[in-house]
N, C-alpha and C positions, 0 to 999 in steps of 0.2 A: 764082273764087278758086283761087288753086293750090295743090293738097298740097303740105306739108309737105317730104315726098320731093323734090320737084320743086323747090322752094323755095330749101332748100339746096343744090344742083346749083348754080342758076343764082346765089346766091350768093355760091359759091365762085370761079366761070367768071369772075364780073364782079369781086370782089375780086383775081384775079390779074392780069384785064386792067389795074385802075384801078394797081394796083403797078408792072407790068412798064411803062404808058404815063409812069410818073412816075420813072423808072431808079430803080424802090427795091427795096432787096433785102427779101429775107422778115425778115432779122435789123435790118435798118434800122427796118422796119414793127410788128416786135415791140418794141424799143427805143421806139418813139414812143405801144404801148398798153398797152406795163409787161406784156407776155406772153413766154411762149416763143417762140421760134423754130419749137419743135414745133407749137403753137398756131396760127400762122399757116398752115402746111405742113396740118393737122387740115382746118383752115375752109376753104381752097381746095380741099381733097379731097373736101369734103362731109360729113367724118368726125364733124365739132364743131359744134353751135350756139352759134353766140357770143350772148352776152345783151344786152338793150338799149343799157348803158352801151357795150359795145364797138360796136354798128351804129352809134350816137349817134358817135361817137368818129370812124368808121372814117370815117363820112358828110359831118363837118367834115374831116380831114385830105384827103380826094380833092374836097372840094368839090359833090359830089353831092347827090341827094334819099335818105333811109331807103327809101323806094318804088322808088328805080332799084337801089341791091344787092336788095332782096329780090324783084325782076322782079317788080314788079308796072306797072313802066312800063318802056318803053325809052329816055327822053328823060332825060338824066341831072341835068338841073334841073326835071322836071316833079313836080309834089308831090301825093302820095296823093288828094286831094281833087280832084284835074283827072283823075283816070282819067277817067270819065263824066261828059259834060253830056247834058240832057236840059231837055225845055220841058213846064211844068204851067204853065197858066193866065197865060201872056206870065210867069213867073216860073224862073230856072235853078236848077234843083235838084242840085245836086252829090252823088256816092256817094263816102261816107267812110267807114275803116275803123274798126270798133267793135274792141278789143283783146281776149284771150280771157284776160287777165293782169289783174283788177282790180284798178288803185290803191287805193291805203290814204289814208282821212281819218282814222290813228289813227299808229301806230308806223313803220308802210313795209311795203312787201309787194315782197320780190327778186322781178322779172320773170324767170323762167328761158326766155321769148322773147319775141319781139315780132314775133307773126307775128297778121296780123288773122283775128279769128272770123269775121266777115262785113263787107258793104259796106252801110249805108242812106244812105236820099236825104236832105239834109238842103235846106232851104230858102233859106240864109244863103249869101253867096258867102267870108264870113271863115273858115267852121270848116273845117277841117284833120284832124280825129279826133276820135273817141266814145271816153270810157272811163269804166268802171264804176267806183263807188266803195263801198270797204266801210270801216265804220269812223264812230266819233260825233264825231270833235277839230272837224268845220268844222259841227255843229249847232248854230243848226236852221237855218242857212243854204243846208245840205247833209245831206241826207237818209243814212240807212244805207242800202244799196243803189237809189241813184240815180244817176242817169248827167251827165256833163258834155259838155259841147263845145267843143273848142279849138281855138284859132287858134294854127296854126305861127309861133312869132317870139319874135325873143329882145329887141324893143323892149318892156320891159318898164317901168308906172313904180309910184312909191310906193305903196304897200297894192294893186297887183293882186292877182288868185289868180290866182297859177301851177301849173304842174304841172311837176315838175323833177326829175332824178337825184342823189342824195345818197349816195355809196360802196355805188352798186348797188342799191339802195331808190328806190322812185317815191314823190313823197310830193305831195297837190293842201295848197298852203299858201297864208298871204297874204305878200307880198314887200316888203322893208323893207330899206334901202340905209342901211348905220352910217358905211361911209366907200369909200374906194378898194380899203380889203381884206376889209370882212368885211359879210356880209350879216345879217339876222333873219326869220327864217322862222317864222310865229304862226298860230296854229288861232282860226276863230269857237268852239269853245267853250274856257272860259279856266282849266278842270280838264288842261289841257295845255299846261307851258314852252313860252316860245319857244325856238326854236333858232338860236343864235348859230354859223354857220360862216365859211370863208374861202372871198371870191369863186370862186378857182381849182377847188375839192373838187365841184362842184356844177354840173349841168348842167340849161339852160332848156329844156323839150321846148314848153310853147306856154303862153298865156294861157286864160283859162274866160272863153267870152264868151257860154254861156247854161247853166244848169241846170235839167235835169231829175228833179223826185222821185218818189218812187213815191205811189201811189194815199194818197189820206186826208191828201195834205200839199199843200201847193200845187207845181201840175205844174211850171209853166214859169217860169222867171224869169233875164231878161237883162239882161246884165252892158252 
C-alpha cells in the first residue's frame, strides 16, 4: 500500500491530468464541487486531502475508478477489488481495501479520508471493500464493531443495506424509494427515525452483501 505522502502526490498528478484531458479549467472544476478555486490548485499541489464525498464526486465527473485517483491502480476503470487475483483452492480470492475511517451504524461518522488501512483477501468475486462499523441503529443485524462487505454499484433495490454519503457523513442504512425525489433511509434497530432525504443530497458508495460480527454473535451472515 502506499503512503499517505505518496498518495497524495499521485492524486494530485492524476486530478490535473483527468481536468486538463477534459478542457476544464480549475474554476470550471470548482464550480462543479461547490469548492474554491484555491481548493482545487490545494489538491493538485498535494497541499489538501480532499474527503470522501469530494473523491466520490471527482470519480463520477471524470468517469473513473476511487482506486485510479488514489493510484492504487493505473487502469482508470479498473476497481479496487481487481488490484490482485490470486488462486486458493480452484477458488479467486480478491484483495480489497478495509477503510481506516469506520462507518457509523448510529448518527454518521465524517470520513476525513478515504485512503485504505490495508488490503484482505476476500473469497466472493461481488465485494469491492471492507468497512468497519461502529455504532447500535442496524442491531442486532449488525454488530457494534463489526465489519461489512460491499459490492460497488449503485443498482440498488427496495430495503437493500446500503452504504452511502449524506452531506459528508457515511451512513450503512436500509434503502427505501418514496418517489422520484425523495428517498428513506431506516436503521434494523427502530429507537432510530428514518431519515427522509432528497435523491440529489446523497451518494450510493455500494451494497452489504455479507456481514461480519465480532466474537459471541454470529460471525457470518450473507446478504
Amino acid at each position: 500500500m502506499k503512503k499517505r505522502g505518496g498518495m497524495m502526490r499521485i492524486f494530485g498528478k492524476r486530478l490535473r491530468l483527468l481536468r486538463e484531458r477534459n478542457n476544464m479549467s480549475q474554476r470550471e472544476l470548482a464550480e462543479k464541487l461547490g469548492l474554491s478555486t484555491m481548493a482545487i490548485s490545494n489538491y493538485e499541489l498535494g497541499k489538501r486531502e480532499p474527503d470522501v464525498d469530494t473523491i466520490m464526486k471527482l470519480a463520477r465527473i471524470f468517469n473513473v475508478s476511487v482506486a485510479y485517483l488514489l493510484g492504487e491502480v493505473d487502469d482508470p476503470k479498473k476497481q479496487p477489488g481487481e488490484v490482485k487475483l490470486i488462486i486458493h483452492d480452484e477458488k479467486v480470492v480478491k484483495y480489497v481495501p478495509v477503510f481506516s475511517t469506520s462507518i457509523s451504524a448510529g448518527n454518521g461518522i465524517f470520513p476525513d479520508s478515504f485512503y485504505p488501512l490495508e488490503y484482505v483477501p476476500i473469497t466472493r468475486k461481488d465485494v469491492d471493500y471492507v468497512f468497519n462499523v461502529e455504532g447500535d441503529s442496524m442491531e442486532p443485524e449488525i454488530k457494534n464493531g463489526g465489519r461489512i462487505l460491499v459490492k460497488a454499484t449503485t443498482d440498488i433495490n427496495e430495503g437493500d443495506m446500503i452504504v452511502c454519503l449524506f452531506h459528508g457523513m457515511i451512513y450503512v442504512k436500509y434503502y427505501h424509494k418514496l418517489d422520484d425525489d425523495k428517498i428513506m433511509l431506516t436503521s434494523e434497530n427502530k429507537e432510530y427515525p428514518p431519515m427522509v432525504i432528497d435523491r440529489e443530497e446523497f451518494i450510493i458508495i455500494g451494497k452489504v452483501v455479507e456481514i461480519n460480527n465480532p466474537p459471541k454473535s454470529e460471525k457470518f451472515r450473507k446478504r
